[in-house]
C-alpha positions in Angstrom: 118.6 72.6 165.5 117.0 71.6 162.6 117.9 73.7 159.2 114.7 75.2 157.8 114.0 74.6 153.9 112.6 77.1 151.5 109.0 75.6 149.9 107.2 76.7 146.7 104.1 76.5 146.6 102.9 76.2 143.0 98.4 76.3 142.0 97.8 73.9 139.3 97.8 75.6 136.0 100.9 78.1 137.4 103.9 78.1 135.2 107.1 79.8 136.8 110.1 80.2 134.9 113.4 81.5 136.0 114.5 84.3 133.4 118.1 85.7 133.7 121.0 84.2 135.2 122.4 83.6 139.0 125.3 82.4 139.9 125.6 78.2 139.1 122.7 78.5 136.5 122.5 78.8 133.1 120.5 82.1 132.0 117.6 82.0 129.9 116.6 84.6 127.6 113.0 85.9 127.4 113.3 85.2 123.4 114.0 81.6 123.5 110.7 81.3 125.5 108.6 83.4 123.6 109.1 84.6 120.0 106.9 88.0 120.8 110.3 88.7 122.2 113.0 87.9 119.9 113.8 90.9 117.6 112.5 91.0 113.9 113.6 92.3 110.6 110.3 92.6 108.8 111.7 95.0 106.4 114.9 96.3 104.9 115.4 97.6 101.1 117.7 100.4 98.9 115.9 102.0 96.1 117.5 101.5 93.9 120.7 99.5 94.8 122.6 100.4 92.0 123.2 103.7 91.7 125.3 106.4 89.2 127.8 108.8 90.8 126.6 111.4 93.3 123.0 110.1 93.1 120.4 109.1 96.2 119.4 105.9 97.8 116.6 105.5 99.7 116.7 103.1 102.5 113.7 102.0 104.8 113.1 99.3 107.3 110.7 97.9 109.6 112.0 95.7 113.0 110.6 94.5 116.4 112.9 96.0 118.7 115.7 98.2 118.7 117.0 99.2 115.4 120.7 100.5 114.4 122.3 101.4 111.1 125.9 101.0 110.4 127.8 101.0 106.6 130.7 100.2 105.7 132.5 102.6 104.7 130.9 104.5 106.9 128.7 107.5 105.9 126.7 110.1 107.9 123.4 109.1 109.5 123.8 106.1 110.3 123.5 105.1 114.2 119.9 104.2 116.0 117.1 104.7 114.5 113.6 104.1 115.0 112.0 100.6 114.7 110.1 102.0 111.6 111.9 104.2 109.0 113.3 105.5 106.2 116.3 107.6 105.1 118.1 109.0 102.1 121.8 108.5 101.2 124.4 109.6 98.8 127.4 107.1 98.9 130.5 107.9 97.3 131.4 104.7 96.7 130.0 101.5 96.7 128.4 100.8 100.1 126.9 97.5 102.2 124.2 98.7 104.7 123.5 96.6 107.9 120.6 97.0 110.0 120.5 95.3 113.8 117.2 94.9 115.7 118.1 93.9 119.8 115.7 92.4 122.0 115.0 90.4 124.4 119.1 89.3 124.8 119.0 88.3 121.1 120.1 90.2 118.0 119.3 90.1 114.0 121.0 91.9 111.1 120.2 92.2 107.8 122.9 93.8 105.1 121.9 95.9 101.8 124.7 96.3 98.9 124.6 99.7 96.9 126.5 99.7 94.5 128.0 102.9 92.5 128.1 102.7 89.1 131.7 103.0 87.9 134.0 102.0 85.4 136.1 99.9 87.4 132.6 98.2 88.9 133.6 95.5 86.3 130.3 95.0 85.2 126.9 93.2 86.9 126.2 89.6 86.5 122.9 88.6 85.8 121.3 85.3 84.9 118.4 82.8 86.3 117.6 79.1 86.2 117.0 77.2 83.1 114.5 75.0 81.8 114.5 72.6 78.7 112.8 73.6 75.6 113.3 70.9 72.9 116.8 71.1 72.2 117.3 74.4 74.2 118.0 75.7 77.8 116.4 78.5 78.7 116.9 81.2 81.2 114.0 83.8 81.7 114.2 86.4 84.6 113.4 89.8 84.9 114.9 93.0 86.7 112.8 95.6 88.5 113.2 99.2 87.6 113.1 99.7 91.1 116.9 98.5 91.4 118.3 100.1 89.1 119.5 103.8 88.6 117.1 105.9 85.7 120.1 107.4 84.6 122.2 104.0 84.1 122.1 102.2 80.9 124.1 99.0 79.4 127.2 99.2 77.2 128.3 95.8 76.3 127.1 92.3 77.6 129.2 89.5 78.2 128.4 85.8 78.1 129.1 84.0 81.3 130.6 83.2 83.4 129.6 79.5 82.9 131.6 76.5 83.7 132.1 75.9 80.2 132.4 78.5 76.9 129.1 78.9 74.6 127.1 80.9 72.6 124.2 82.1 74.1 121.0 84.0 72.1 120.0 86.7 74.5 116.2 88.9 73.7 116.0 92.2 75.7 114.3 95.4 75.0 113.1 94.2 71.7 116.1 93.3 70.5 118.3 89.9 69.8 121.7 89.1 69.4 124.0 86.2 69.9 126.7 86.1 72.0 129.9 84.5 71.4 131.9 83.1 74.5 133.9 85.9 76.4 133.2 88.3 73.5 131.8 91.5 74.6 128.5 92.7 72.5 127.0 96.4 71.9 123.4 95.1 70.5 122.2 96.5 73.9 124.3 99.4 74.0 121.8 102.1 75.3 119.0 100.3 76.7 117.7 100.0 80.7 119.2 96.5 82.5 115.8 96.8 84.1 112.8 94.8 82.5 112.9 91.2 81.3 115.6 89.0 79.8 115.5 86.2 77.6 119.1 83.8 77.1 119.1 80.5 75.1 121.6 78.2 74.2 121.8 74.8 72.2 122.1 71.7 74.3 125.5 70.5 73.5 126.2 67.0 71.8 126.6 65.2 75.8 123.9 67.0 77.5 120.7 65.3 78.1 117.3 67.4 79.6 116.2 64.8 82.3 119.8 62.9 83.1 121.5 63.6 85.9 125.0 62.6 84.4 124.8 64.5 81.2 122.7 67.1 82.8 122.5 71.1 80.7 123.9 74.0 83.3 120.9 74.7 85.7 121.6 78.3 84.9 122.6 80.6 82.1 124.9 84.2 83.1 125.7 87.6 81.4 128.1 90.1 82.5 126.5 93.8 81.9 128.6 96.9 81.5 127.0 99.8 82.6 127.7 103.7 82.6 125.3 106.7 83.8 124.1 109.3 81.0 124.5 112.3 82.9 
């Protein structure tokens, strides 16, 4: 007796996949076939991410799929949440915020550091790219207001760190000052880290704008020191 076969018949134009997984095959997930599937993070931001002592941050977020919050340390209200929302924390202590969107078998995260102001926060770095003006580099960049706590203001700046010790001229908040290499500097003392920032330094005697092998530093950093008036 002859064994019987299973037949497909398939109309031209008919796609048929197999989604899943069976025994002996390999499965295939819905969001490798179609992006509409795969989860999204669209959205996920702290306002603002640095923070003074006992102070709020506001956290919102938009996915495609389903959404959870977790921290670390871990802090109330975190868990699932909806695919769209927002929510209001007060960490004790510096904090990084991770959001997961699932679907479709896949998964996506995204992370959000807030960090709480303290003294032994060992201060912020900041800098930006440079470009070559005459016999200068030159680093512009600016912070928004939105990162930044209203109640936090700058003690001292530092130059660096760079790969090798210089001065560096530094404009912010209508003021100028030049820093020495590793020497901490009040000129700031009192103003907002928020708004824009201006740091220069002399090309020195074996740098070249233009050549690779005696090339200036592609970026120019400061070290901020921060404390909350409160």
């Amino acid at each position: 007796m002859a064994r019987g076969r299973a037949r497909w018949r398939i109309a031209p134009g008919w796609l048929v996949l197999l989604v899943g997984s069976t025994p002996g095959c390999a499965g295939i997930h819905a969001c490798s076939l179609f992006e509409h599937f795969c989860p999204q993070i669209q959205r996920f931001e702290a306002v603002p991410q640095r923070l003074c002592q006992g102070n709020r941050t506001l956290l919102s977020w938009k996915v495609r799929g389903n959404a959870t919050l977790s921290a670390n340390p871990p802090t109330d209200g975190i868990g699932a949440v909806g695919a769209e929302g927002s929510r209001s924390f007060r960490p004790p202590q510096t904090t990084r915020f991770t959001l997961t969107a699932e679907r479709g078998g896949e998964s996506k995260l995204a992370e959000q550091d807030v960090q709480v102001i303290s003294l032994a926060m060992g201060g912020k770095v900041i800098g930006g790219p440079t470009e070559c003006r005459g016999r200068e580099v030159v680093a512009t960049f600016e912070l928004p207001p939105s990162d930044w706590d209203d109640l936090a203001y700058v003690t001292a700046v530092v130059a660096g760190p760079l790969d090798e010790p210089r001065s560096l001229t530094v404009v912010h908040a209508g003021r100028e000052a030049k820093l020495e290499a590793e020497v901490p500097s009040t000129a700031f003392s009192g103003t907002k880290a928020s708004g824009g920032w201006e740091v220069r330094s002399p090309l020195g005697r074996r740098e070249r704008c233009g050549d690779a092998d005696a090339a200036p530093p592609t970026a120019l950093m400061l070290t901020v020191q921060l404390e909350c008036n409160q």
